[in-house]
C-alpha positions as CSV (number, residue, x, y, z in Angstrom):
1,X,28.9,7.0,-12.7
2,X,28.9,6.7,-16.8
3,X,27.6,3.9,-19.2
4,X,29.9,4.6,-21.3
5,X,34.1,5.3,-20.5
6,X,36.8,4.1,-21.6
7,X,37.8,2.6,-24.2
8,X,35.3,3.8,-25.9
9,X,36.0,7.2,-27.0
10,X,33.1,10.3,-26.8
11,X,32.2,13.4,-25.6
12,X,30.8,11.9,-22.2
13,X,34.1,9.6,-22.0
14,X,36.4,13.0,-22.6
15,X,34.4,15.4,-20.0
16,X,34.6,11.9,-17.5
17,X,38.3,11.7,-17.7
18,X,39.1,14.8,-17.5
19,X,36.8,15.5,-14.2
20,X,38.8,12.6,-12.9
21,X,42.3,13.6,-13.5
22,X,41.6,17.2,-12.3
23,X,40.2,16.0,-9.2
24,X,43.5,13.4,-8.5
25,X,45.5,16.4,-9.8
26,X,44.0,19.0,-7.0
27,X,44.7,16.2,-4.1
28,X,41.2,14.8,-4.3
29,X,40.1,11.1,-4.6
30,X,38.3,9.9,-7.5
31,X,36.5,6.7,-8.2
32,X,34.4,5.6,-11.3
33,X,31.5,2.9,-12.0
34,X,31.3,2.2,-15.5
35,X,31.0,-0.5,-17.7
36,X,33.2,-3.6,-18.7
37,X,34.1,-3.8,-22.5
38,X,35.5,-7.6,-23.4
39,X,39.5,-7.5,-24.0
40,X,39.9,-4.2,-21.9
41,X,41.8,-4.1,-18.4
42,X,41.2,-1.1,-16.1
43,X,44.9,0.4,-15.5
44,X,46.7,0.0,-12.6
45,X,45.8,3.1,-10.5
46,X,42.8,3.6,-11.7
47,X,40.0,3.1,-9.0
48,X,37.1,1.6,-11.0
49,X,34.2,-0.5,-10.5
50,X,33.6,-2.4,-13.9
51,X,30.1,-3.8,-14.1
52,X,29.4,-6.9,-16.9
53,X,27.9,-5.5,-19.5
54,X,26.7,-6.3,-23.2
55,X,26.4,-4.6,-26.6
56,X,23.3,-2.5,-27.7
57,X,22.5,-4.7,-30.8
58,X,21.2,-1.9,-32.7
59,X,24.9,0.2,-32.2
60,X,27.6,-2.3,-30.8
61,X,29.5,0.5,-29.0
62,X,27.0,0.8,-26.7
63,X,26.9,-1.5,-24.0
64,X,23.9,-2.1,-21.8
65,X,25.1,-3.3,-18.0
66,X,23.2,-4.9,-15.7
67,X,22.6,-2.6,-12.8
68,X,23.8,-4.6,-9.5
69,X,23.4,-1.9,-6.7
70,X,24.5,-3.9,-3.8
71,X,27.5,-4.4,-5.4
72,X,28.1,-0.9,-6.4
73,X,27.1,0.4,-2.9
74,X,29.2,-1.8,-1.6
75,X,32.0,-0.3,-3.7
76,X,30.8,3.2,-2.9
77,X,30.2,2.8,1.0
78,X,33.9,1.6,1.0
79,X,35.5,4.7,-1.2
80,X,32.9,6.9,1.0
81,X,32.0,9.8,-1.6
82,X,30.8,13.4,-0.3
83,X,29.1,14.1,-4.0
84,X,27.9,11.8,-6.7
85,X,28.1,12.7,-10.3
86,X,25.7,10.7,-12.8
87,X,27.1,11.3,-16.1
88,X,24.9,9.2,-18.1
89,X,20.7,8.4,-18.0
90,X,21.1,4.7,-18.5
91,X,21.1,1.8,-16.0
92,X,24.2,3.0,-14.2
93,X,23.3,6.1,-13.7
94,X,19.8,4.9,-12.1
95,X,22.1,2.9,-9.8
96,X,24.2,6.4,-9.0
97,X,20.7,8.1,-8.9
98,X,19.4,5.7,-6.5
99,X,22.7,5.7,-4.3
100,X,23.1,9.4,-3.7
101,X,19.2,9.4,-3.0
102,X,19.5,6.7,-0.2
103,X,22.5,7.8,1.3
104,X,21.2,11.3,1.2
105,X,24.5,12.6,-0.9
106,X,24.6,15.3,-2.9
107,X,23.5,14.1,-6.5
108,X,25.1,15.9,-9.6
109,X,24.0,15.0,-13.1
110,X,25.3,15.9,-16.7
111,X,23.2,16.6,-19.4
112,X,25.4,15.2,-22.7
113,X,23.4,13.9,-25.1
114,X,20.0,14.8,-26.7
115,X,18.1,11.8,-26.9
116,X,15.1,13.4,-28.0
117,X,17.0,14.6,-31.2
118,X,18.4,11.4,-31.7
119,X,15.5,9.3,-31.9
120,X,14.5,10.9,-35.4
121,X,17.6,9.3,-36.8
122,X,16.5,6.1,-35.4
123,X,13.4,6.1,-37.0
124,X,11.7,6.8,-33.7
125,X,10.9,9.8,-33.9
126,X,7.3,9.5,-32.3
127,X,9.1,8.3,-29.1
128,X,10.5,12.1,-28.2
129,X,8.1,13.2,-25.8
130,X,8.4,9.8,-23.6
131,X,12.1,10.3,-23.9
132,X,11.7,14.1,-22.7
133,X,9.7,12.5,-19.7
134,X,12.0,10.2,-18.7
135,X,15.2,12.6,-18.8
136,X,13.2,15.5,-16.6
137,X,12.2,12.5,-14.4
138,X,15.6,11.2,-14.3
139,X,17.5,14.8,-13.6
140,X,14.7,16.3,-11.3
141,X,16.0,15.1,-8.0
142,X,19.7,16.7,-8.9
143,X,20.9,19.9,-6.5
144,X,23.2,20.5,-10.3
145,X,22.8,19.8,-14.1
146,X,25.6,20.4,-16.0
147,X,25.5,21.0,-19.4
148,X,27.4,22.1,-21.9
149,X,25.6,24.0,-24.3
150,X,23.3,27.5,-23.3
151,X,20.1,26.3,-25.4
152,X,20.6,23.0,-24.2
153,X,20.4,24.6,-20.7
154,X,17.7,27.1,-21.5
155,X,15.6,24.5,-22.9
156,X,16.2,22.3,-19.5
157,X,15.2,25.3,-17.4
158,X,12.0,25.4,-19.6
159,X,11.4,22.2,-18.9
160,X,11.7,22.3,-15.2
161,X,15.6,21.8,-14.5
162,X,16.0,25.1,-13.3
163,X,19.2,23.9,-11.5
164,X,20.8,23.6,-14.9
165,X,23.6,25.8,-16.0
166,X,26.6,25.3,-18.8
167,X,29.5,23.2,-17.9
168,X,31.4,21.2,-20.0
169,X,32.6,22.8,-23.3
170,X,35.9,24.2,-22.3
171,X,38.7,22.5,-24.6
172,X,42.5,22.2,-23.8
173,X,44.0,24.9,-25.7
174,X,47.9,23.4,-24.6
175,X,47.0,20.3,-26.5
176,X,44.9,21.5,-29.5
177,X,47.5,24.4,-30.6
178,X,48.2,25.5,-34.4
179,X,52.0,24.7,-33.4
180,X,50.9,21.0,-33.6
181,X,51.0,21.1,-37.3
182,X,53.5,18.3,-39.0
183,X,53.9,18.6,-42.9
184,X,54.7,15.1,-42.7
185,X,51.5,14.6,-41.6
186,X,50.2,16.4,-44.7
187,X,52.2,14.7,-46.9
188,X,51.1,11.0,-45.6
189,X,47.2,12.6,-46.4
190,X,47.6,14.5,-49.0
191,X,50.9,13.3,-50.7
192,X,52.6,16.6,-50.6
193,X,52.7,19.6,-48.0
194,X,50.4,22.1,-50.1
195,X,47.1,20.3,-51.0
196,X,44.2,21.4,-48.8
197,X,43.4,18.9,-46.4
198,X,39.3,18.9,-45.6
199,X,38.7,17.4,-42.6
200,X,35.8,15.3,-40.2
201,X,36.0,14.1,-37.2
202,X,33.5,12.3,-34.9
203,X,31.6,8.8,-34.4
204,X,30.6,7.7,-37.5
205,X,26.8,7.2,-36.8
206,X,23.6,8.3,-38.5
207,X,22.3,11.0,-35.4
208,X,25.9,12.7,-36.9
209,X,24.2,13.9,-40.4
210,X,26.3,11.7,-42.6
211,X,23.9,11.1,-45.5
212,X,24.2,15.2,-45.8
213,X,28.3,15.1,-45.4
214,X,28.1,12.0,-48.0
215,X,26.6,14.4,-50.7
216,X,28.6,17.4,-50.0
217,X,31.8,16.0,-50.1
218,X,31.4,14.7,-53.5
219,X,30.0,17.5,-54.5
220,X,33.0,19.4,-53.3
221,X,35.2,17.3,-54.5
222,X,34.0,18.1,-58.0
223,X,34.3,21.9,-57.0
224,X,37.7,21.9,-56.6
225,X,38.6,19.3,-59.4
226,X,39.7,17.2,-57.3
227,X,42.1,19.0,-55.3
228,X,42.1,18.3,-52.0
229,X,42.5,15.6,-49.9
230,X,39.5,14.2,-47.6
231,X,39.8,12.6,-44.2
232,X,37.7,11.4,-41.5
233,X,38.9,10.3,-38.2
234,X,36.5,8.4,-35.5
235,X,34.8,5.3,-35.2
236,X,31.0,4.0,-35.6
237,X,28.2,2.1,-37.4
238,X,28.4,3.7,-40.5
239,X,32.3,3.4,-41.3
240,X,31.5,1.0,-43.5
241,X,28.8,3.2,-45.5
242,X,31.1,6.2,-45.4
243,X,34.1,3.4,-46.4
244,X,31.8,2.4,-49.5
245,X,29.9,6.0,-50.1
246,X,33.1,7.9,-50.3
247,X,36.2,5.7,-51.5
248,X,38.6,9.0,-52.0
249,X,38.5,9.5,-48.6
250,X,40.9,8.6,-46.0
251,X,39.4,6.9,-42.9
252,X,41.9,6.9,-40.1
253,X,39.5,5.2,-37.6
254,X,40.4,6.2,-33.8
255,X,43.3,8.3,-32.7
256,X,44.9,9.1,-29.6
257,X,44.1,12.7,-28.8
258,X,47.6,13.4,-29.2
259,X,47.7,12.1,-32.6
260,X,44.1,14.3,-33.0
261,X,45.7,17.2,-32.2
262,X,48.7,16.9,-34.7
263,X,45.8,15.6,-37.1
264,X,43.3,18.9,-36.2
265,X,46.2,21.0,-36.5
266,X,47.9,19.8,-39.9
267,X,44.2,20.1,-41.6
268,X,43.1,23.5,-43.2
269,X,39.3,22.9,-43.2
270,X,37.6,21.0,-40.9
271,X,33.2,20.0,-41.6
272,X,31.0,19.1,-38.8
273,X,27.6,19.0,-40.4
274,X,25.5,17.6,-36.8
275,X,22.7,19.0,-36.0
276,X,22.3,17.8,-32.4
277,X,25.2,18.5,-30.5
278,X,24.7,19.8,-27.0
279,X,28.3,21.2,-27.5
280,X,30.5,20.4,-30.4
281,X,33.6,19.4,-28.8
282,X,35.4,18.6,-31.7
283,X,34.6,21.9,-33.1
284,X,36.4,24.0,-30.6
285,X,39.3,21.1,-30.8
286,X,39.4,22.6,-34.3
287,X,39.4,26.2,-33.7
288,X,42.0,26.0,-30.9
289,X,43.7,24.3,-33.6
290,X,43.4,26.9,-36.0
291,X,41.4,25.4,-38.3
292,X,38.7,27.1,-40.4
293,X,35.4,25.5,-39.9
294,X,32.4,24.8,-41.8
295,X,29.6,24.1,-39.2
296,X,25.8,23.0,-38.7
297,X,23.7,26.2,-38.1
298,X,22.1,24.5,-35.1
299,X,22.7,23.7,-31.6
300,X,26.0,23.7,-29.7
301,X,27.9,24.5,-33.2
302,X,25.9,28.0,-33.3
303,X,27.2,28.9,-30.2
304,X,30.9,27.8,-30.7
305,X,30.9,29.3,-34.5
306,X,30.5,33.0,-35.3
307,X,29.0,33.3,-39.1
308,X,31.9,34.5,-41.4
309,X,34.2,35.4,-38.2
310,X,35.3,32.1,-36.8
311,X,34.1,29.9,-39.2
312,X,31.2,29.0,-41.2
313,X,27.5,28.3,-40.9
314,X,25.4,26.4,-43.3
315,X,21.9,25.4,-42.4
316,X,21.9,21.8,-41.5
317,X,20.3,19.8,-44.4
318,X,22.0,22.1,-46.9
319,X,24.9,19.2,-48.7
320,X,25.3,22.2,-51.4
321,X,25.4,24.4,-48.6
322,X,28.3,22.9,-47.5
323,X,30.2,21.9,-50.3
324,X,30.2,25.3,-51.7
325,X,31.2,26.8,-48.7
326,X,34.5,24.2,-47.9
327,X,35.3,25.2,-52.0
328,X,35.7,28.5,-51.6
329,X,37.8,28.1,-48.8
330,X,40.0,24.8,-50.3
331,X,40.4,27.8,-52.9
332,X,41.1,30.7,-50.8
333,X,43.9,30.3,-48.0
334,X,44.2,33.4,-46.8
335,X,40.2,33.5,-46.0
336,X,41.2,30.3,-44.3
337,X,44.2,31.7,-42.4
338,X,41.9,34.3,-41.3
339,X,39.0,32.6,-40.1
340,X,41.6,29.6,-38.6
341,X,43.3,32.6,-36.6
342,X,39.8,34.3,-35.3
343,X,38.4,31.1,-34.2
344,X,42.3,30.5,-31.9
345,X,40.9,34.1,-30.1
346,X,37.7,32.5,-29.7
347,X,38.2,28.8,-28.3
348,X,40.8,31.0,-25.9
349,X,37.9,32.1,-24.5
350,X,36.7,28.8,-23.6
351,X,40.0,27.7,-22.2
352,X,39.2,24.8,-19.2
353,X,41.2,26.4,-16.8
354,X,38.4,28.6,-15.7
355,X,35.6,25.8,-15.7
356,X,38.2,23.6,-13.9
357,X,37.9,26.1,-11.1
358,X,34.1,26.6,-11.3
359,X,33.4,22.9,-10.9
360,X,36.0,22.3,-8.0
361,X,34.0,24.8,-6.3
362,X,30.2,23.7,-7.1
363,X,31.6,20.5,-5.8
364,X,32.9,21.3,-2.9
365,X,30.1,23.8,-1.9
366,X,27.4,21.1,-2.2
367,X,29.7,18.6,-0.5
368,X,30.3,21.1,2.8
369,X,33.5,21.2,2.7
370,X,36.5,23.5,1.8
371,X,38.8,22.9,-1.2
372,X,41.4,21.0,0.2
373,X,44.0,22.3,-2.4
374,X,45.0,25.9,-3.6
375,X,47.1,25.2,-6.9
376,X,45.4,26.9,-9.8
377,X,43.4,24.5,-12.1
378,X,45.1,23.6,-15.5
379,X,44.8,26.0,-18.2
């Protein structure tokens, strides 16, 4: 159960699919409830449940659906689930919530996003603690919380979530591999093979610390005189702002994670300046990429980036911070090559194969039953 999947493209819509194919892939059955997005058709194969929905005025991508739980227990008494996993806090995942609770199924919930955080970029600031209510309300009833970060989980446990623990942040080190990289690639962003290519990539919205990247890439840009090339890739509110704020830099919009990989991969610098990520997905895409990365000193990013060994740090609001710190690397490849090959070593470490495995089993211990496959979990 997510209110958000596919096509949209996030961290909850990445960890969703990839639950989903591992389960199919292991001999298991899979079904999802998620929301209907105008001009999109469910593929064939897929078992889905696609409940109307409408778009969050305030951020269009989001879409608010209209919680119809006969109709979704409907759907579920006929696919006849042993667990259900509530990936998101909003209407459909009340309606998962209230399912698993009624049919007295095991009820597993994921712990993504930090609302709380978020709200001060709204200008809501004040609204934190009745957020923070509403999520330990929301997750209380859950036999598992996955999240992905170890703060993220520590602070939960704090809280009162003590069935919390870290799931969620291994990356696909097969797909995001330095041997992705395509000069031609370069060449279409830079307009040769050798210019530094300084990279972003994530939803273009204001909880992701644009105003701070704005001012550091010019600033940067200005370090280096100008040589480099700048490219963001992902989609959001602010692409226009970032279209208007920054017109030297290429906005490539929303990629195909194959294309992302090839894109990660033929970068040599890659900046994720957010401050609230539970994780940092697209971090660890980076480093499996071989990418040297300037990071936010804060949250999922701390524990992903390893000060001066896998990447960089900068302390979040710092735009000088930053901008310093991708010069001297735009100017010093080898420092790149060697933090780009340190942080390979270190998203190895967080390969998926091993949470595949650790999840297949949570799963099928809460459910009661054995695993009812034996091939090892993709690496």
């Amino acid at each position: 159960m997510s209110d958000t999947y596919l096509p949209q493209v996030n961290g909850v819509t990445t960890v969703v699919r990839r639950i989903v194919a591992l389960l199919r892939a292991q001999g298991h059955e899979a079904a999802v409830v998620a929301p209907r997005y105008p001009g999109f058709a469910t593929p064939a194969g897929e078992r889905e449940l696609r409940i109307p929905s409408i778009a969050f005025p305030p951020y269009p991508d989001i879409r608010l659906s209209v919680p119809h739980f006969r109709r979704i227990a409907r759907f579920l008494d006929e696919f006849e689930p042993d667990v259900i996993h509530v990936h998101t806090e909003g209407g459909l995942g009340l309606v998962g919530r209230r399912y698993a609770r009624t049919r007295q199924l095991p009820l597993v919930t994921s712990f993504h996003t930090n609302f709380p955080q978020y709200s001060q970029h709204y200008g809501v600031g004040f609204l934190a603690p009745a957020v923070w209510r509403w999520l330990l309300r929301f997750h209380r009833p859950a036999a598992l919380t996955l999240t992905p970060g170890e703060a993220v989980r520590d602070d939960l446990v704090r809280r009162g979530i003590t069935q919390a623990v870290v799931w969620g942040r291994g990356v696909d080190t097969q797909l995001f591999h330095p041997g992705q990289r395509d000069p031609s690639w370069r060449r279409w962003l830079a307009g040769d093979a050798d210019t530094p290519i300084v990279l972003h990539v994530g939803r273009l919205a204001p909880e992701k610390n644009l105003g701070v990247l704005i001012a550091a890439w010019r600033r940067a840009r200005d370090l280096v005189d100008g040589r480099a090339a700048f490219t963001a890739a992902g989609e959001g509110p602010e692409a226009r702002s970032i279209a208007a704020a920054l017109p030297f830099v290429r906005l490539l919009g929303f990629l195909p994670r194959p294309h992302l990989a090839t894109l990660y991969a033929s970068a040599d610098v890659c900046v994720f300046p957010s401050h609230t990520e539970t994780c940092g997905l697209v971090a660890l895409e980076a480093m499996a990429s071989g990418v040297a990365v300037v990071a936010a000193d804060a949250g999922g990013l701390r524990e992903s980036v390893r000060q001066g060994v896998t990447g960089v740090l900068v302390p979040p609001h710092d735009p000088r911070g930053y901008a310093d710190a991708i010069a001297d690397l735009v100017r010093d490849p080898a420092r790149r090559f060697a933090l780009g090959a340190a942080a390979r070593e270190r998203a190895l470490e967080r390969a998926v194969g091993p949470e595949n495995q650790d999840l297949l089993e949570r799963y099928a211990a809460l459910a009661g039953v054995p695993r009812r496959s034996t091939e090892p979990c993709a690496a």
